[in-house]
N, C-alpha and C positions, 0 to 999 in steps of 0.2 A: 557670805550672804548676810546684810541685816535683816533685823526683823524689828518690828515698830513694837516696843512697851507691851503694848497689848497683846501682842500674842504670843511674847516673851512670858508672861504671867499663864495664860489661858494652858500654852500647850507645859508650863512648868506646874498647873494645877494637871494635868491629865497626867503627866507622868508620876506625880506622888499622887494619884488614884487609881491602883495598878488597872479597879472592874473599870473604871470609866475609861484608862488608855487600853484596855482590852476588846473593849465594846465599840470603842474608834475605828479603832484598828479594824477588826471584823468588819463593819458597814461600810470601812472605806475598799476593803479587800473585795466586800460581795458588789460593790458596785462598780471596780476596776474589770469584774469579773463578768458581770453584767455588759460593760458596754467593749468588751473587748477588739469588737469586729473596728474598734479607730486603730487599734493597736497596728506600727510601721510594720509591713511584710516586704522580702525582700521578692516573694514569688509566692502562690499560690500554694495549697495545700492537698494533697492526693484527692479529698473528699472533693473541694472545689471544681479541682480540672475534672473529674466524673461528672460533676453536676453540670459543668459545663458543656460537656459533649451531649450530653443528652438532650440540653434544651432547646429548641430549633429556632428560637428566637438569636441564640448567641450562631449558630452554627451554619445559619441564613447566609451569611456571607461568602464564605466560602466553602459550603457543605464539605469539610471534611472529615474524615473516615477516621474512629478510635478502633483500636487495634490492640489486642491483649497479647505480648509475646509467647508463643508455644513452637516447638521442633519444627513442625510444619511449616510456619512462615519465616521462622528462621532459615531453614533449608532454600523455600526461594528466592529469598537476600542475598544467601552466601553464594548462589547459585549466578548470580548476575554479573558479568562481565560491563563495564561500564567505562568509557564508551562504543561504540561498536564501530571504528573505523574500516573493519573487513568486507561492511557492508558496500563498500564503494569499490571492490575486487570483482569484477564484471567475468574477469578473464582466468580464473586462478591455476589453470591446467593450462595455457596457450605458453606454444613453444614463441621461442624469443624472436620481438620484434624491433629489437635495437639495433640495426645493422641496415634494417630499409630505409632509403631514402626520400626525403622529406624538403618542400617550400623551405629555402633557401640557406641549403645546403652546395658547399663549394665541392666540385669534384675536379680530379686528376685525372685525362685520360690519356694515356700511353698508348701509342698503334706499333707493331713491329710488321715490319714488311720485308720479304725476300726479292733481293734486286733492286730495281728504281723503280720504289712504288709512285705511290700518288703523296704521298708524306715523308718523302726521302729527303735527305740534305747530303751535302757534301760532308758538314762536319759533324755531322752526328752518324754514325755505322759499326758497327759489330761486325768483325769477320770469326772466322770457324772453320778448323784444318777440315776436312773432306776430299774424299778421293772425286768427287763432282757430283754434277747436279742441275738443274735450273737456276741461272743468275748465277753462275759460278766463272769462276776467270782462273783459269789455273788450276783447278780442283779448289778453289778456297770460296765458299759462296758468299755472297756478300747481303749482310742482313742490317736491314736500317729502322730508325727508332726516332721517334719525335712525339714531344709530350705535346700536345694540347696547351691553350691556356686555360688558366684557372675558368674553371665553367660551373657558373650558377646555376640552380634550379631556381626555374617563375615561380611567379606564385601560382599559376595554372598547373604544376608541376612541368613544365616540358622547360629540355634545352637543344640547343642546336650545334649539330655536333659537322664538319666539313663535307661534301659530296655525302652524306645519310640525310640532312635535310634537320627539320624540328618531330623530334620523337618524346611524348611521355613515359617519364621514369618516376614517377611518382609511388611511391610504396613499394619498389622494384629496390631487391639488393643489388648491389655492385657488379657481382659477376651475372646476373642478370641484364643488366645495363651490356654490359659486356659483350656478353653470348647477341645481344641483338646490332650491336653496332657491330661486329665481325660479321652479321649472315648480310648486315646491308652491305658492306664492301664487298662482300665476293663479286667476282667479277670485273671489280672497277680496281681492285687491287691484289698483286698476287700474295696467295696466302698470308692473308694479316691474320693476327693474332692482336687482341685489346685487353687491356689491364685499366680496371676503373677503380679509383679510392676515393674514400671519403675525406677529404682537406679538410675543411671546416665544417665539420657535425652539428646543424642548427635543429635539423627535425628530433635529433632521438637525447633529446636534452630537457631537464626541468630546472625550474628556478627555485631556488632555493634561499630565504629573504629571514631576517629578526636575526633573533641571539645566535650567531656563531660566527667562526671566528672568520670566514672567508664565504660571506654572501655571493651570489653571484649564479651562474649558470654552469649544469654542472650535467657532464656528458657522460650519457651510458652506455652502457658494453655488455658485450652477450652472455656474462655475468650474470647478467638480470640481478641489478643491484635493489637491495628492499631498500623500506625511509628511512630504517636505523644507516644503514650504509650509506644513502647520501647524505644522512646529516653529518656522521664520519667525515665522509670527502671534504666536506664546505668546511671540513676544520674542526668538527666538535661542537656543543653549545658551552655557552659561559657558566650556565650553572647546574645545579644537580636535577640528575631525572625526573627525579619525582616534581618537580616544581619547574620544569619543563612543557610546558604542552607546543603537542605536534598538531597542524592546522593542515589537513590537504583538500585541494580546491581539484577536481576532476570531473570534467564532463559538465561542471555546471554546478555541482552538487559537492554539497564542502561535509567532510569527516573529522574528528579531532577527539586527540588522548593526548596521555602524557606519555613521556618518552620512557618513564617505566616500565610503563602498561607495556611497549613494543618489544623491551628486553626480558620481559618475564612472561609473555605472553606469544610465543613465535608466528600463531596462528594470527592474531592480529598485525605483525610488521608484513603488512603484504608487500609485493613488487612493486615499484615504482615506475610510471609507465609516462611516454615521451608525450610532454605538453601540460604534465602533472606541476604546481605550483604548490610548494612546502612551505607554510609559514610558522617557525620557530621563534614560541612566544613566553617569557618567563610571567609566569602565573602561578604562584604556590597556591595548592589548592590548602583551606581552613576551613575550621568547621567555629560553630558560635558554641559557648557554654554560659548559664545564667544560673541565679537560683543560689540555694546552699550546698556552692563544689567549698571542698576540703583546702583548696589552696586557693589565696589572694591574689587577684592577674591583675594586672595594670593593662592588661586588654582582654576582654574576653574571646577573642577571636585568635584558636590558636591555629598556628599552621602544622602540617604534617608532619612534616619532615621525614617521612618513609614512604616508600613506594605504594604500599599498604596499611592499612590503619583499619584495625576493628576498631569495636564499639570499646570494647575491654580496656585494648587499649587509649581509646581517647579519655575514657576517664579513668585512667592512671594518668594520667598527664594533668589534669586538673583537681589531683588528687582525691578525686571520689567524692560521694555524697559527704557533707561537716558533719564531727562527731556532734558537734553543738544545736546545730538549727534542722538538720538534713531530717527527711522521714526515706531512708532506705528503700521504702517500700515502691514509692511512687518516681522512677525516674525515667522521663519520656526523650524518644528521639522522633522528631519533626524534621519530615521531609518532603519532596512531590518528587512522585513516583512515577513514570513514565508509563506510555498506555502498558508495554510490555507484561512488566509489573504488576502492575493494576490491574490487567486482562490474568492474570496468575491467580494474584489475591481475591478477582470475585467483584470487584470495583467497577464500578461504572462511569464512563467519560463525560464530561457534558460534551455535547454539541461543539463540534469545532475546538474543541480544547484535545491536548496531548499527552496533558499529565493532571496528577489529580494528588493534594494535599492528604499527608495519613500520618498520624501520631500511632505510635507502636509505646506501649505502656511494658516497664522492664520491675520487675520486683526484685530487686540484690538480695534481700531477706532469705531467697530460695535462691539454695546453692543450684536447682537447676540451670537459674538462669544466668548464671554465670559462664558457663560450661555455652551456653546459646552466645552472651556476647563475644566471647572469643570468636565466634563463627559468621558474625554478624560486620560486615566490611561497611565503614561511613565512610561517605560522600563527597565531594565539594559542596560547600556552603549549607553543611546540615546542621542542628542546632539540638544543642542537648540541656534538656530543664530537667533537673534537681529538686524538687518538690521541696516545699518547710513542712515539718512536722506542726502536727496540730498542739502539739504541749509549749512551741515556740512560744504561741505568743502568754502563758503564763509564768513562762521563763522570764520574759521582759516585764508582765506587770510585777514579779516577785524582785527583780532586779529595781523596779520603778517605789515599790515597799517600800524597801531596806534605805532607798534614797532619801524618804521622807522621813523614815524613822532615824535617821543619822541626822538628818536637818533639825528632828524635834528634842532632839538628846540634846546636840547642839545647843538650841535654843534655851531648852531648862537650864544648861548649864552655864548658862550668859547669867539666867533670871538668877539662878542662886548665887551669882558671885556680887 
Protein backbone atom coordinates (compact mmCIF):
# COMPACT_ATOMS: atom_id res chain seq x y z
CA UNK A 1 0.00 0.00 0.00
CA UNK A 2 1.51 3.61 -0.82
CA UNK A 3 1.11 6.41 1.26
CA UNK A 4 1.63 10.00 -0.01
CA UNK A 5 4.85 12.01 1.91
CA UNK A 6 2.63 13.38 4.19
CA UNK A 7 1.38 10.90 6.00
CA UNK A 8 4.48 9.05 5.70
CA UNK A 9 6.05 11.95 8.21
CA UNK A 10 2.64 12.48 10.24
CA UNK A 11 2.10 8.92 11.20
CA UNK A 12 6.33 8.52 11.57
CA UNK A 13 6.05 11.77 13.99
CA UNK A 14 3.22 9.69 16.17
CA UNK A 15 5.20 6.71 16.40
CA UNK A 16 8.32 8.46 17.80
CA UNK A 17 5.73 10.11 20.19
CA UNK A 18 5.01 7.04 22.09
CA UNK A 19 1.86 9.64 24.50
CA UNK A 20 0.67 10.90 21.16
CA UNK A 21 0.66 7.23 19.11
CA UNK A 22 -0.96 6.17 22.45
CA UNK A 23 -3.69 8.62 22.66
CA UNK A 24 -4.36 7.94 18.73
CA UNK A 25 -4.73 4.81 19.29
CA UNK A 26 -7.22 5.08 22.33
CA UNK A 27 -9.64 7.71 20.39
CA UNK A 28 -9.43 5.62 17.36
CA UNK A 29 -10.20 2.27 19.49
CA UNK A 30 -13.22 4.26 21.55
CA UNK A 31 -14.62 5.28 18.41
CA UNK A 32 -14.40 1.81 16.49
CA UNK A 33 -16.07 0.88 19.70
CA UNK A 34 -18.56 3.49 19.56
CA UNK A 35 -20.00 3.00 16.16
CA UNK A 36 -19.59 -0.78 16.23
CA UNK A 37 -23.34 -1.69 15.27
CA UNK A 38 -21.55 -1.11 11.11
CA UNK A 39 -19.43 -3.77 12.27
CA UNK A 40 -20.09 -7.18 9.20
CA UNK A 41 -22.32 -9.85 11.21
CA UNK A 42 -22.65 -13.15 9.80
CA UNK A 43 -26.23 -13.69 11.98
CA UNK A 44 -27.54 -11.96 14.69
CA UNK A 45 -26.68 -12.02 18.38
CA UNK A 46 -28.82 -13.97 21.30
CA UNK A 47 -29.57 -10.45 22.91
CA UNK A 48 -30.97 -9.42 19.13
CA UNK A 49 -33.13 -12.40 18.29
CA UNK A 50 -34.78 -11.71 22.23
CA UNK A 51 -35.23 -8.27 21.26
CA UNK A 52 -36.68 -9.27 18.33
CA UNK A 53 -39.31 -11.68 19.45
CA UNK A 54 -40.74 -9.41 21.60
CA UNK A 55 -41.25 -6.39 19.50
CA UNK A 56 -44.59 -6.80 17.53
CA UNK A 57 -43.68 -4.38 15.16
CA UNK A 58 -40.88 -7.20 13.73
CA UNK A 59 -43.30 -10.20 14.72
CA UNK A 60 -46.42 -8.47 12.78
CA UNK A 61 -45.82 -10.59 10.05
CA UNK A 62 -45.97 -13.73 10.91
CA UNK A 63 -46.84 -13.83 14.65
CA UNK A 64 -44.52 -16.34 15.57
CA UNK A 65 -44.14 -18.08 18.77
CA UNK A 66 -40.57 -17.93 20.93
CA UNK A 67 -40.20 -20.90 22.84
CA UNK A 68 -37.47 -21.61 25.50
CA UNK A 69 -36.35 -25.37 25.45
CA UNK A 70 -37.41 -27.42 28.67
CA UNK A 71 -38.32 -31.49 29.18
CA UNK A 72 -41.68 -30.81 28.66
CA UNK A 73 -41.62 -29.62 25.17
CA UNK A 74 -39.10 -31.63 24.43
CA UNK A 75 -41.13 -34.76 25.30
CA UNK A 76 -43.90 -33.46 22.89
CA UNK A 77 -41.30 -33.17 20.02
CA UNK A 78 -39.96 -36.44 20.56
CA UNK A 79 -43.29 -37.67 20.94
CA UNK A 80 -44.45 -36.84 17.22
CA UNK A 81 -44.51 -39.36 14.59
CA UNK A 82 -44.28 -37.39 11.35
CA UNK A 83 -46.00 -37.98 8.89
CA UNK A 84 -49.14 -39.64 9.84
CA UNK A 85 -50.03 -41.84 6.74
CA UNK A 86 -52.00 -44.45 9.08
CA UNK A 87 -54.48 -41.91 9.05
CA UNK A 88 -55.94 -42.92 5.66
CA UNK A 89 -56.35 -46.79 7.31
CA UNK A 90 -60.14 -46.58 7.27
CA UNK A 91 -60.36 -50.36 7.64
CA UNK A 92 -57.47 -51.65 9.83
CA UNK A 93 -59.29 -54.81 11.48
CA UNK A 94 -61.28 -55.81 8.08
CA UNK A 95 -60.71 -59.31 6.97
CA UNK A 96 -59.39 -59.60 3.39
CA UNK A 97 -60.80 -58.25 0.43
CA UNK A 98 -58.52 -59.20 -2.43
CA UNK A 99 -60.09 -61.98 -3.78
CA UNK A 100 -63.64 -60.06 -4.73
CA UNK A 101 -64.35 -59.42 -7.90
CA UNK A 102 -64.17 -56.05 -9.48
CA UNK A 103 -65.06 -53.80 -13.13
CA UNK A 104 -63.10 -55.57 -15.39
CA UNK A 105 -61.78 -58.20 -14.27
CA UNK A 106 -61.48 -61.58 -16.76
CA UNK A 107 -63.01 -64.64 -15.31
CA UNK A 108 -62.68 -68.53 -16.06
CA UNK A 109 -65.71 -70.47 -15.82
CA UNK A 110 -65.68 -74.22 -15.89
CA UNK A 111 -69.36 -76.10 -15.90
CA UNK A 112 -69.00 -80.00 -15.17
CA UNK A 113 -71.97 -81.87 -16.17
CA UNK A 114 -73.09 -85.71 -15.62
CA UNK A 115 -74.34 -87.02 -19.02
CA UNK A 116 -75.27 -84.87 -21.95
CA UNK A 117 -75.73 -81.80 -20.32
CA UNK A 118 -76.50 -78.43 -21.78
CA UNK A 119 -72.41 -77.83 -22.09
CA UNK A 120 -71.30 -81.12 -23.27
CA UNK A 121 -69.07 -81.75 -26.23
CA UNK A 122 -67.96 -84.78 -27.79
CA UNK A 123 -64.43 -83.89 -27.32
CA UNK A 124 -64.25 -82.70 -24.08
CA UNK A 125 -65.51 -85.73 -21.25
CA UNK A 126 -64.17 -87.24 -18.26
CA UNK A 127 -65.06 -90.77 -17.62
CA UNK A 128 -64.86 -92.66 -14.03
CA UNK A 129 -64.88 -96.48 -13.11
CA UNK A 130 -68.24 -96.96 -11.20
CA UNK A 131 -70.34 -99.78 -10.66
CA UNK A 132 -73.39 -97.32 -12.22
CA UNK A 133 -75.40 -94.68 -11.81
CA UNK A 134 -77.44 -91.78 -13.91
CA UNK A 135 -75.72 -91.18 -17.28
CA UNK A 136 -73.72 -94.16 -16.90
CA UNK A 137 -73.12 -96.68 -20.03
CA UNK A 138 -71.83 -99.75 -18.61
CA UNK A 139 -71.26 -98.78 -15.05
CA UNK A 140 -68.77 -96.03 -16.31
CA UNK A 141 -70.75 -92.55 -16.00
CA UNK A 142 -69.72 -90.23 -18.28
CA UNK A 143 -68.97 -86.61 -17.04
CA UNK A 144 -68.49 -83.55 -19.33
CA UNK A 145 -66.47 -80.29 -18.86
CA UNK A 146 -66.44 -77.13 -21.18
CA UNK A 147 -64.79 -73.94 -20.12
CA UNK A 148 -66.57 -70.78 -20.83
CA UNK A 149 -64.87 -67.95 -22.84
CA UNK A 150 -62.89 -65.66 -21.30
CA UNK A 151 -65.74 -63.49 -19.52
CA UNK A 152 -65.36 -59.89 -18.53
CA UNK A 153 -66.95 -58.02 -15.78
CA UNK A 154 -68.97 -54.35 -17.17
CA UNK A 155 -68.32 -51.83 -15.71
CA UNK A 156 -71.92 -52.03 -14.21
CA UNK A 157 -70.43 -55.07 -12.58
CA UNK A 158 -72.60 -57.94 -14.33
CA UNK A 159 -71.70 -60.65 -16.93
CA UNK A 160 -73.49 -62.99 -18.92
CA UNK A 161 -73.02 -66.30 -18.29
CA UNK A 162 -75.11 -69.08 -21.08
CA UNK A 163 -78.96 -70.17 -20.25
CA UNK A 164 -78.38 -68.08 -16.26
CA UNK A 165 -78.90 -64.91 -18.39
CA UNK A 166 -76.92 -61.36 -17.16
CA UNK A 167 -76.16 -61.70 -13.29
CA UNK A 168 -74.17 -59.12 -11.00
CA UNK A 169 -70.94 -60.40 -9.57
CA UNK A 170 -69.61 -57.28 -8.46
CA UNK A 171 -67.83 -57.52 -5.05
CA UNK A 172 -68.80 -61.30 -5.06
CA UNK A 173 -65.72 -63.80 -4.66
CA UNK A 174 -65.34 -66.50 -7.05
CA UNK A 175 -66.82 -69.44 -5.42
CA UNK A 176 -69.67 -67.05 -4.83
CA UNK A 177 -69.95 -66.48 -8.45
CA UNK A 178 -69.95 -70.08 -8.44
CA UNK A 179 -72.56 -71.27 -5.81
CA UNK A 180 -75.06 -68.88 -7.77
CA UNK A 181 -74.40 -70.03 -11.46
CA UNK A 182 -74.87 -73.92 -10.28
CA UNK A 183 -78.35 -73.02 -8.22
CA UNK A 184 -79.27 -71.21 -11.78
CA UNK A 185 -78.69 -74.44 -13.76
CA UNK A 186 -80.48 -76.73 -11.73
CA UNK A 187 -82.74 -78.09 -13.45
CA UNK A 188 -81.79 -77.09 -17.01
CA UNK A 189 -78.72 -79.24 -16.22
CA UNK A 190 -78.04 -82.49 -14.60
CA UNK A 191 -75.99 -82.04 -11.56
CA UNK A 192 -73.50 -79.28 -12.60
CA UNK A 193 -70.86 -78.39 -10.65
CA UNK A 194 -68.98 -74.65 -11.59
CA UNK A 195 -65.49 -73.49 -10.86
CA UNK A 196 -64.90 -69.66 -11.41
CA UNK A 197 -61.33 -67.96 -11.35
CA UNK A 198 -59.99 -64.95 -11.56
CA UNK A 199 -57.84 -64.63 -15.24
CA UNK A 200 -56.89 -61.22 -15.26
CA UNK A 201 -57.20 -59.60 -11.75
CA UNK A 202 -58.07 -55.81 -12.63
CA UNK A 203 -60.21 -54.74 -9.52
CA UNK A 204 -57.96 -55.97 -6.51
CA UNK A 205 -54.79 -54.38 -8.01
CA UNK A 206 -52.83 -50.75 -7.29
CA UNK A 207 -50.62 -48.82 -9.32
CA UNK A 208 -47.64 -48.33 -8.43
CA UNK A 209 -45.59 -45.33 -10.40
CA UNK A 210 -41.75 -43.09 -9.64
CA UNK A 211 -38.45 -44.64 -8.60
CA UNK A 212 -38.64 -48.37 -8.75
CA UNK A 213 -37.49 -50.65 -10.59
CA UNK A 214 -40.73 -52.24 -12.36
CA UNK A 215 -43.55 -49.45 -12.21
CA UNK A 216 -46.65 -50.73 -13.42
CA UNK A 217 -49.77 -52.51 -11.75
CA UNK A 218 -49.32 -54.76 -9.21
CA UNK A 219 -51.93 -57.59 -8.05
CA UNK A 220 -52.86 -58.42 -4.64
CA UNK A 221 -53.48 -61.63 -2.70
CA UNK A 222 -55.02 -62.49 0.35
CA UNK A 223 -51.73 -61.88 1.85
CA UNK A 224 -52.90 -58.57 2.45
CA UNK A 225 -49.73 -57.13 1.19
CA UNK A 226 -48.70 -53.43 3.17
CA UNK A 227 -46.89 -50.48 0.90
CA UNK A 228 -43.49 -51.69 2.13
CA UNK A 229 -44.39 -54.94 0.11
CA UNK A 230 -45.77 -53.58 -2.99
CA UNK A 231 -42.93 -51.37 -3.25
CA UNK A 232 -40.89 -54.76 -2.83
CA UNK A 233 -42.99 -56.43 -5.75
CA UNK A 234 -42.46 -53.35 -8.37
CA UNK A 235 -38.79 -54.11 -7.84
CA UNK A 236 -37.51 -52.16 -5.05
CA UNK A 237 -36.85 -48.17 -5.07
CA UNK A 238 -33.51 -46.82 -6.64
CA UNK A 239 -32.44 -45.40 -3.65
CA UNK A 240 -32.09 -45.25 0.07
CA UNK A 241 -35.18 -45.19 2.47
CA UNK A 242 -34.71 -42.42 4.20
CA UNK A 243 -34.59 -40.11 0.98
CA UNK A 244 -37.41 -42.20 -0.45
CA UNK A 245 -40.87 -40.70 0.22
CA UNK A 246 -43.84 -42.85 -0.25
CA UNK A 247 -47.05 -40.89 -1.79
CA UNK A 248 -50.44 -42.83 -1.33
CA UNK A 249 -53.49 -41.39 -3.23
CA UNK A 250 -56.92 -43.23 -1.60
CA UNK A 251 -60.31 -42.38 -1.59
CA UNK A 252 -59.43 -39.02 -2.77
CA UNK A 253 -57.20 -38.19 0.04
CA UNK A 254 -53.42 -38.33 -0.41
CA UNK A 255 -50.89 -39.55 2.85
CA UNK A 256 -47.11 -39.54 2.48
CA UNK A 257 -43.77 -40.53 4.41
CA UNK A 258 -40.62 -41.83 3.70
CA UNK A 259 -39.99 -45.38 3.31
CA UNK A 260 -38.09 -45.45 6.61
CA UNK A 261 -40.72 -44.13 8.50
CA UNK A 262 -42.76 -47.57 7.10
CA UNK A 263 -39.73 -49.90 8.07
CA UNK A 264 -39.15 -48.58 11.45
CA UNK A 265 -42.46 -47.79 12.19
CA UNK A 266 -44.82 -51.09 11.49
CA UNK A 267 -47.84 -49.42 12.77
CA UNK A 268 -47.62 -46.70 10.01
CA UNK A 269 -46.96 -49.41 6.82
CA UNK A 270 -50.58 -50.10 6.63
CA UNK A 271 -52.51 -52.53 4.11
CA UNK A 272 -52.64 -51.65 0.91
CA UNK A 273 -56.12 -51.68 -0.53
CA UNK A 274 -57.44 -52.45 -4.43
CA UNK A 275 -57.56 -48.92 -6.37
CA UNK A 276 -54.83 -47.59 -3.99
CA UNK A 277 -52.18 -45.32 -6.24
CA UNK A 278 -48.42 -45.40 -4.67
CA UNK A 279 -46.29 -42.77 -5.94
CA UNK A 280 -42.55 -43.39 -5.12
CA UNK A 281 -40.76 -40.28 -5.09
CA UNK A 282 -36.87 -39.60 -4.39
CA UNK A 283 -36.86 -36.50 -2.20
CA UNK A 284 -34.00 -36.50 0.42
CA UNK A 285 -35.34 -34.74 3.24
CA UNK A 286 -32.43 -31.46 4.49
CA UNK A 287 -32.62 -29.45 6.97
CA UNK A 288 -30.95 -25.51 6.47
CA UNK A 289 -27.92 -24.33 9.03
CA UNK A 290 -26.73 -20.60 9.01
CA UNK A 291 -24.88 -18.32 11.44
CA UNK A 292 -21.41 -19.38 13.25
CA UNK A 293 -21.65 -23.50 12.69
CA UNK A 294 -18.05 -24.86 13.40
CA UNK A 295 -17.73 -26.28 9.95
CA UNK A 296 -17.50 -24.43 6.39
CA UNK A 297 -20.28 -25.98 3.87
CA UNK A 298 -20.24 -25.06 0.37
CA UNK A 299 -24.02 -25.50 0.87
CA UNK A 300 -25.75 -24.84 3.88
CA UNK A 301 -28.55 -27.20 3.28
CA UNK A 302 -27.62 -30.53 4.50
CA UNK A 303 -29.30 -33.60 3.74
CA UNK A 304 -30.09 -36.48 6.24
CA UNK A 305 -28.82 -39.21 5.39
CA UNK A 306 -30.52 -41.50 8.14
CA UNK A 307 -33.85 -42.48 8.66
CA UNK A 308 -33.75 -40.32 11.70
CA UNK A 309 -31.88 -37.18 12.71
CA UNK A 310 -32.06 -35.48 16.06
CA UNK A 311 -31.28 -32.19 16.79
CA UNK A 312 -27.85 -33.39 18.37
CA UNK A 313 -27.13 -34.89 15.71
CA UNK A 314 -27.65 -32.30 12.91
CA UNK A 315 -25.29 -30.27 14.66
CA UNK A 316 -22.61 -32.74 14.70
CA UNK A 317 -22.71 -32.68 11.21
CA UNK A 318 -22.27 -29.11 10.90
CA UNK A 319 -19.86 -29.20 13.36
CA UNK A 320 -21.63 -27.22 16.21
CA UNK A 321 -21.57 -23.68 17.24
CA UNK A 322 -17.48 -21.89 15.95
CA UNK A 323 -15.15 -21.91 18.77
CA UNK A 324 -14.46 -18.37 17.08
CA UNK A 325 -17.64 -16.39 16.43
CA UNK A 326 -20.46 -18.90 18.05
CA UNK A 327 -22.22 -17.59 21.37
CA UNK A 328 -23.23 -21.34 22.60
CA UNK A 329 -25.74 -20.01 24.52
CA UNK A 330 -28.10 -18.88 21.80
CA UNK A 331 -28.92 -21.65 19.23
CA UNK A 332 -32.46 -21.75 17.64
CA UNK A 333 -34.29 -24.40 15.71
CA UNK A 334 -37.23 -22.77 13.38
CA UNK A 335 -39.86 -24.62 12.24
CA UNK A 336 -44.01 -24.62 11.53
CA UNK A 337 -45.67 -26.81 13.66
CA UNK A 338 -48.64 -28.35 12.64
CA UNK A 339 -52.06 -27.68 14.33
CA UNK A 340 -51.35 -31.06 16.35
CA UNK A 341 -48.29 -29.65 17.68
CA UNK A 342 -49.36 -26.47 18.21
CA UNK A 343 -52.81 -27.73 19.90
CA UNK A 344 -50.04 -29.57 22.48
CA UNK A 345 -47.79 -26.46 22.97
CA UNK A 346 -50.73 -24.16 23.84
CA UNK A 347 -50.45 -22.31 20.38
CA UNK A 348 -52.96 -20.79 18.68
CA UNK A 349 -54.06 -21.04 14.79
CA UNK A 350 -54.93 -18.24 12.79
CA UNK A 351 -58.06 -18.57 10.96
CA UNK A 352 -57.95 -20.98 8.19
CA UNK A 353 -54.34 -21.76 8.63
CA UNK A 354 -52.90 -25.36 9.83
CA UNK A 355 -49.65 -24.66 11.11
CA UNK A 356 -48.14 -22.06 12.82
CA UNK A 357 -44.16 -20.75 12.85
CA UNK A 358 -42.25 -21.40 16.48
CA UNK A 359 -38.51 -20.77 17.30
CA UNK A 360 -37.50 -23.16 20.23
CA UNK A 361 -34.39 -21.26 21.79
CA UNK A 362 -31.56 -24.42 22.85
CA UNK A 363 -28.75 -23.11 25.43
CA UNK A 364 -25.49 -25.93 24.79
CA UNK A 365 -23.83 -24.00 27.67
CA UNK A 366 -26.31 -26.46 30.02
CA UNK A 367 -25.32 -29.86 29.81
CA UNK A 368 -29.21 -30.30 30.26
CA UNK A 369 -29.92 -29.38 27.23
CA UNK A 370 -27.88 -31.54 25.58
CA UNK A 371 -29.29 -34.69 26.90
CA UNK A 372 -33.06 -32.84 25.40
CA UNK A 373 -31.39 -32.61 21.89
CA UNK A 374 -30.74 -36.00 21.56
CA UNK A 375 -34.39 -36.41 22.18
CA UNK A 376 -35.39 -33.84 19.92
CA UNK A 377 -36.06 -35.41 16.18
CA UNK A 378 -35.70 -32.51 12.94
CA UNK A 379 -37.71 -32.22 10.33
CA UNK A 380 -37.63 -31.82 6.60
CA UNK A 381 -36.78 -28.38 5.65
CA UNK A 382 -35.99 -27.08 9.25
CA UNK A 383 -33.43 -24.57 9.90
CA UNK A 384 -30.97 -24.07 12.51
CA UNK A 385 -29.36 -20.54 13.53
CA UNK A 386 -26.20 -20.39 15.46
CA UNK A 387 -26.23 -17.01 17.09
CA UNK A 388 -22.70 -14.62 17.04
CA UNK A 389 -21.55 -14.00 20.24
CA UNK A 390 -21.65 -10.43 21.38
CA UNK A 391 -17.64 -10.05 21.88
CA UNK A 392 -17.64 -11.05 17.83
CA UNK A 393 -17.71 -7.97 16.79
CA UNK A 394 -14.74 -6.62 19.06
CA UNK A 395 -12.77 -9.46 17.83
CA UNK A 396 -13.05 -7.92 14.26
CA UNK A 397 -12.54 -4.29 15.42
CA UNK A 398 -9.36 -5.60 17.38
CA UNK A 399 -8.31 -7.67 14.31
CA UNK A 400 -9.29 -4.13 12.19
CA UNK A 401 -6.53 -2.36 15.09
CA UNK A 402 -3.68 -4.47 14.57
CA UNK A 403 -4.47 -3.76 10.65
CA UNK A 404 -3.80 -0.12 11.00
CA UNK A 405 -1.17 -0.41 13.36
CA UNK A 406 0.88 -2.73 10.89
CA UNK A 407 0.00 -0.22 8.10
CA UNK A 408 1.46 2.71 10.48
CA UNK A 409 4.65 0.77 11.42
CA UNK A 410 4.92 0.18 7.91
CA UNK A 411 4.67 3.60 6.94
CA UNK A 412 7.27 5.01 9.62
CA UNK A 413 9.31 2.60 8.42
CA UNK A 414 9.28 3.85 4.62
CA UNK A 415 9.65 7.64 6.49
CA UNK A 416 12.82 6.61 8.22
CA UNK A 417 14.53 4.94 5.36
Amino acid sequence: MAFPNSCKKSLFYIMGNSKSFSRTITGISLLLLAGCSWVPRSTPTQKQVRSYSKSKKNKAALDYKFLSMNPQIADILASEIQPLISTLNRHNFRSSRNDHIGAGDVLTISIFELGNGLFSSSDRSITATSTGGDGSVGGTPRISMQNLPPTQVEGDGTIMVPYVGRMNVMGKTPSQVATLIQKSLKGKSQDPQVMVRIQNDIGNTVIVSGEVAKPGRVVLSLADEHLSDVVAIAGGTKYPPQDTQIELVRHNKIGATDLATLENHPEQDIRADPGDRIRVIYQPRTFTAFGAIGQTQQRNEIKFGTATLTLAGALSRIGGPSDNTADANGVYLLRYEDEVVCRRLGIPLKPGYHTAPVVYEIDLMNPTQYFLAQKIPVKDHDTILITNAATDSFYKINMLIGTLMGEGMTAGLYAVR
